[in-house]
C-alpha positions in Angstrom: 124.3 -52.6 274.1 123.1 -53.9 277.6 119.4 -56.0 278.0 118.0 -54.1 279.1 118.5 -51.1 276.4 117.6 -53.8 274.2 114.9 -54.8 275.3 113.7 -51.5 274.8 114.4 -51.1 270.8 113.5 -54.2 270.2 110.0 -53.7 269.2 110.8 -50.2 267.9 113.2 -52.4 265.5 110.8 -55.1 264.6 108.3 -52.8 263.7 110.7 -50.7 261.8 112.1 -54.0 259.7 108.0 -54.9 258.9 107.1 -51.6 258.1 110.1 -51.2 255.8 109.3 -54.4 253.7 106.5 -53.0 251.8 108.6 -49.9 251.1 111.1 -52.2 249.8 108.8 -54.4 247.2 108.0 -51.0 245.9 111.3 -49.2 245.5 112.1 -52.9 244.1 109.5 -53.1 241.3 109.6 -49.7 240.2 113.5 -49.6 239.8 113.3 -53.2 237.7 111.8 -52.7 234.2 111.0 -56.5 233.9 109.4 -56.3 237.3 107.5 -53.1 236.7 106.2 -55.6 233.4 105.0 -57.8 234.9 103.3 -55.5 237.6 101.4 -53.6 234.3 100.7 -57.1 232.9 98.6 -58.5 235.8 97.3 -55.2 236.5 95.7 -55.3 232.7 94.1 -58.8 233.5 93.1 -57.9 236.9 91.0 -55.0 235.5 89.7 -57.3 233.1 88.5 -59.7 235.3 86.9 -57.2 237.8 85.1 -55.3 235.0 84.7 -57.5 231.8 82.3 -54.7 230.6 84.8 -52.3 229.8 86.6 -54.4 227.0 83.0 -56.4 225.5 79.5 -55.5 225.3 78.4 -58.9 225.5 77.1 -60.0 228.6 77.1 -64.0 228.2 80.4 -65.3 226.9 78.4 -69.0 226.2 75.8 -66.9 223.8 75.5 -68.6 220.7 73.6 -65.8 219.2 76.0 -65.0 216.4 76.8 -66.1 213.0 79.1 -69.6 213.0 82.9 -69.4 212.2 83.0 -66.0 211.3 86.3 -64.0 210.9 87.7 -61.4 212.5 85.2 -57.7 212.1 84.8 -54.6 214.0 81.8 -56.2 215.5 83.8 -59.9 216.6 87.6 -58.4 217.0 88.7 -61.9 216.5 85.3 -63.7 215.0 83.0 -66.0 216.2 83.5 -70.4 216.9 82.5 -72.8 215.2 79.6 -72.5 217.7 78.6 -69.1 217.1 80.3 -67.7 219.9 82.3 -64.4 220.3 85.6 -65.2 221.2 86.8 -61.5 222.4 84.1 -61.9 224.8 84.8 -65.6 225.6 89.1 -64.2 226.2 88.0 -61.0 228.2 85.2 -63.3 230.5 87.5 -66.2 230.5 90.1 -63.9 233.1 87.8 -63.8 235.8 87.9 -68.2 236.2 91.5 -68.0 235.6 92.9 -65.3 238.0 90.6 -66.8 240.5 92.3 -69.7 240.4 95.4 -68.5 240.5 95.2 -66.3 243.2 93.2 -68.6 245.2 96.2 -71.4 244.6 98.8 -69.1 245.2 97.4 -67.6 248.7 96.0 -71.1 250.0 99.5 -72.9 249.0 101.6 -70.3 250.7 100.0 -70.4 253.9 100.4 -74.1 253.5 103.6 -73.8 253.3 104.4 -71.2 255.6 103.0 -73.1 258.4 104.6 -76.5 258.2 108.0 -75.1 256.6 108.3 -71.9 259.1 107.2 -74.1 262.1 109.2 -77.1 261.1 112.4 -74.7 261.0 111.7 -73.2 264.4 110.5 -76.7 266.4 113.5 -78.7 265.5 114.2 -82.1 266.3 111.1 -84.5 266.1 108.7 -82.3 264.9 111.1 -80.8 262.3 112.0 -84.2 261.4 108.8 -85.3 260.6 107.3 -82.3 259.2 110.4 -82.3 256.4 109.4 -86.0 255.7 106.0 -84.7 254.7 107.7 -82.0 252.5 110.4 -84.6 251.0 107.5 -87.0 250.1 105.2 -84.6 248.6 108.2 -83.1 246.5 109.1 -86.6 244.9 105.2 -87.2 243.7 104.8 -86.7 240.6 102.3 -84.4 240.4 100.9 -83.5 237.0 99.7 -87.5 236.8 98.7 -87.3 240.3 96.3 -84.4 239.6 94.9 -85.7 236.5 94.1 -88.9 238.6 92.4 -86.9 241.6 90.8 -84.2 239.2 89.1 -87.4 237.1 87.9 -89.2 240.3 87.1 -86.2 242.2 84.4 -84.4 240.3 87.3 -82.7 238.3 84.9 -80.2 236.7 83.9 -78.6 240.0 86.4 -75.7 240.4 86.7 -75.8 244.0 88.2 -79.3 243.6 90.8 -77.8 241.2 92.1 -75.6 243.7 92.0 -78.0 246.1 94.0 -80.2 244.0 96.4 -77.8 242.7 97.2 -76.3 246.6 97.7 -80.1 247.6 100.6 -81.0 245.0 102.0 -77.5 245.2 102.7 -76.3 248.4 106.0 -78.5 248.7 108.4 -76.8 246.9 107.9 -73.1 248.8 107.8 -75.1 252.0 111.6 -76.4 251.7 112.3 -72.6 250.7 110.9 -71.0 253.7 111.8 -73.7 255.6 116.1 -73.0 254.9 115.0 -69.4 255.2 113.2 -69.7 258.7 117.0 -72.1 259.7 119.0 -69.6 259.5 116.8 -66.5 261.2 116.2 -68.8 264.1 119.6 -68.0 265.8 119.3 -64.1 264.8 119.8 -61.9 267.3 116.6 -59.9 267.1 114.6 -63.6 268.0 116.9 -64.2 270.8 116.1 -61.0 272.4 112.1 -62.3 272.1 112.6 -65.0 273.7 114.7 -63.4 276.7 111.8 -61.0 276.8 109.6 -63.8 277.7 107.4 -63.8 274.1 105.4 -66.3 273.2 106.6 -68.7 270.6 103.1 -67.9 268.0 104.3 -64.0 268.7 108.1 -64.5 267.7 106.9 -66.8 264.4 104.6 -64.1 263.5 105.5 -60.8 264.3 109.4 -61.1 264.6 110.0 -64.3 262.0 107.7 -63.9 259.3 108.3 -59.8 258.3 111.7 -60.9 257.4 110.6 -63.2 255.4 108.0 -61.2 253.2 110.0 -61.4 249.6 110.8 -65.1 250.1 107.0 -65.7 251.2 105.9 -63.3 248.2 108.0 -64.9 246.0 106.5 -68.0 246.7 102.4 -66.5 246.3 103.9 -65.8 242.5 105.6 -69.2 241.6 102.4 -71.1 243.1 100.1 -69.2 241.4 102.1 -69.8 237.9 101.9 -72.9 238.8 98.3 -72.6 239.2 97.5 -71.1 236.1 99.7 -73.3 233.5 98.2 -76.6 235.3 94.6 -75.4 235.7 94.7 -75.0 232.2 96.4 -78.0 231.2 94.1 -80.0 233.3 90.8 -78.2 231.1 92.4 -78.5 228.0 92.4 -82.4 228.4 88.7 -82.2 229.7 89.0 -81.9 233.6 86.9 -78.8 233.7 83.4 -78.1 233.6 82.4 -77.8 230.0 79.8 -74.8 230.7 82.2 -72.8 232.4 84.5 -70.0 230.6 88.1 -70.0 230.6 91.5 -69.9 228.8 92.1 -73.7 229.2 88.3 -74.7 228.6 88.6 -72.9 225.1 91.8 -74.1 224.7 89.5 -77.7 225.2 86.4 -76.7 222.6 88.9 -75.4 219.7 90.9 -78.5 219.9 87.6 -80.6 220.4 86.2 -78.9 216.9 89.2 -78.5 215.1 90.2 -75.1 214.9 93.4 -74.8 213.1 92.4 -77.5 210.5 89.4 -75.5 210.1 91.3 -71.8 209.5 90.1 -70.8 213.2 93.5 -70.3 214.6 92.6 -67.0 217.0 90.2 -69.4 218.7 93.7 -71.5 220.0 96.3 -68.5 219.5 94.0 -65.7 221.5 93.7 -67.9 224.8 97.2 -69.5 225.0 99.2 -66.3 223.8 97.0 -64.9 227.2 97.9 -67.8 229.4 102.0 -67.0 228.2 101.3 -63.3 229.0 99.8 -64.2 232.4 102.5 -66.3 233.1 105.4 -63.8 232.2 103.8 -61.5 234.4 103.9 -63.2 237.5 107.8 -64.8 236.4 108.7 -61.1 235.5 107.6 -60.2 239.0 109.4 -62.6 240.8 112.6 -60.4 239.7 112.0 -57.8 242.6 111.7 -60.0 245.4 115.2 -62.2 244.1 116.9 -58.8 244.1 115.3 -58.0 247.6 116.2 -61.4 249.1 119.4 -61.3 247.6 121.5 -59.1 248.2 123.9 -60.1 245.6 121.4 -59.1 242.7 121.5 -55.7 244.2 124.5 -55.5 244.1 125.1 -56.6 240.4 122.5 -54.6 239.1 124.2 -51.7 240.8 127.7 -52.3 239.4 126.3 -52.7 235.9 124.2 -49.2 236.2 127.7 -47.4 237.6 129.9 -49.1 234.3 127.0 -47.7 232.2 127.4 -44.4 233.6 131.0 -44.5 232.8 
């Protein structure tokens, strides 16, 4: 193929490859069963966080307008605390706070890391060197203390700071991912035919760089926001979230503060953190489709175990 031939599909290439990775996630998830689970199981939450009035009538989780420590009914599906509270209402509300954060985490740390581990990658030398210091020091911090210390000094109850937090300590990890990615596309083909075309070095990282890079970056969204959601509510459960708010950790906080399971109120622990597992799963069982789309080698041991099966 001449230059100049090239230069014309190109684009019609590049557009082709970005166009192609959505189609891809898709045919992905609905030909992986664990992936298609996990796709139903944060569908379920994310319904229940947009419209908490289609699974409880009750309007303010915090209402303690009920009778105290009552058991499970047809009017309290899984009774009341110790407080009066519903605690159907108090799971179902609780989804909103802990998706937010989750999603919030999960889009703020991969953009983090997208910019210093895609640009460190395609700088090289001195900038790539110091960039991947930045990565190497934030990877060996340990982070769970490190949180619990900012969190407690920082207003730890406000839930802005929480993100915050959480996207500063976990943007490392998905930064040396996309970094060893963004290494080995730099010498592609398709990016050295940008570059003779005279693009700009912004247009080549975004438009010809990042599309093949989608899974890896998606991938990442789902492990950060996993991340997100296990730590958030580790860091309520010990106290470090505002008390009036509603969650699965801050529950997780009030039935350990008044003694649920020694006081035969076990749904008020079980209900949140078998939640927090489930929401969990689903993002790990998502992560499936974009390790078979990023590696090749998973398609192609799926496919030679569906072809024995058929024999």
């Amino acid at each position: 193929m001449t230059l100049s031939t090239a230069n014309v599909l190109e684009p019609s290439v590049a557009k082709g490859r970005r166009n192609g990775a959505g189609m891809a996630i898709w045919r992905a998830i609905r030909s992986s069963g664990k992936a298609l689970t996990g796709a139903i199981l944060l569908f379920i939450f994310l319904i229940a966080a947009i419209f908490p009035q289609l699974f409880t009538s009750v309007k303010d989780p915090n209402d303690r307008a009920y009778g105290l420590s009552l058991p499970p009914s047809g009017e309290h599906l899984l009774g009341t605390t110790s407080f009066g509270q519903d605690i159907w209402a108090q799971l179902v509300w609780g989804t909103r706070e802990t998706l937010i954060i989750a999603v919030a985490v999960g889009v703020l740390a991969s953009v983090l890391s997208v910019l210093i581990g895609v640009t460190a990658a395609y700088l090289g030398g001195i900038g790539d060197g110091v960039l991947s210091l930045l990565i190497d020091v934030f990877l060996v911090i340990p982070a769970f203390p490190l949180i619990i210390v900012i969190a407690a000094y920082a207003n730890g109850g406000n839930l802005a700071v929480i993100i915050l937090v959480l996207v500063v300590t976990g943007w490392s990890y998905g930064a040396r991912q996309l970094r060893a990615q963004a290494l080995s596309l730099r010498r592609r083909d398709f990016l050295e035919s940008a570059r003779v075309r005279g693009e700009r070095r912004s247009y080549i990282v975004i438009f010809e760089m990042l599309p093949s890079m989608v899974s890896l970056i998606a991938a990442n969204f789902l492990g950060a926001a996993l991340y997100a959601v296990l730590t958030a509510a580790g860091l309520q459960f010990i106290g470090l979230g505002s008390p009036s708010s509603v969650s699965w950790g801050t529950m997780l906080h009030w039935a350990q503060t008044a003694e649920a399971l020694q006081t035969g109120q076990a749904l008020w622990i079980i209900a949140p953190g078998l939640c927090i597992a489930l929401l969990g799963a689903g993002f790990a069982l998502m992560n499936y489709a974009f390790d078979e789309i990023s590696n090749p080698a998973l398609r192609r041991v799926r496919r030679n175990r569906r072809n024995n099966v058929g024999k």
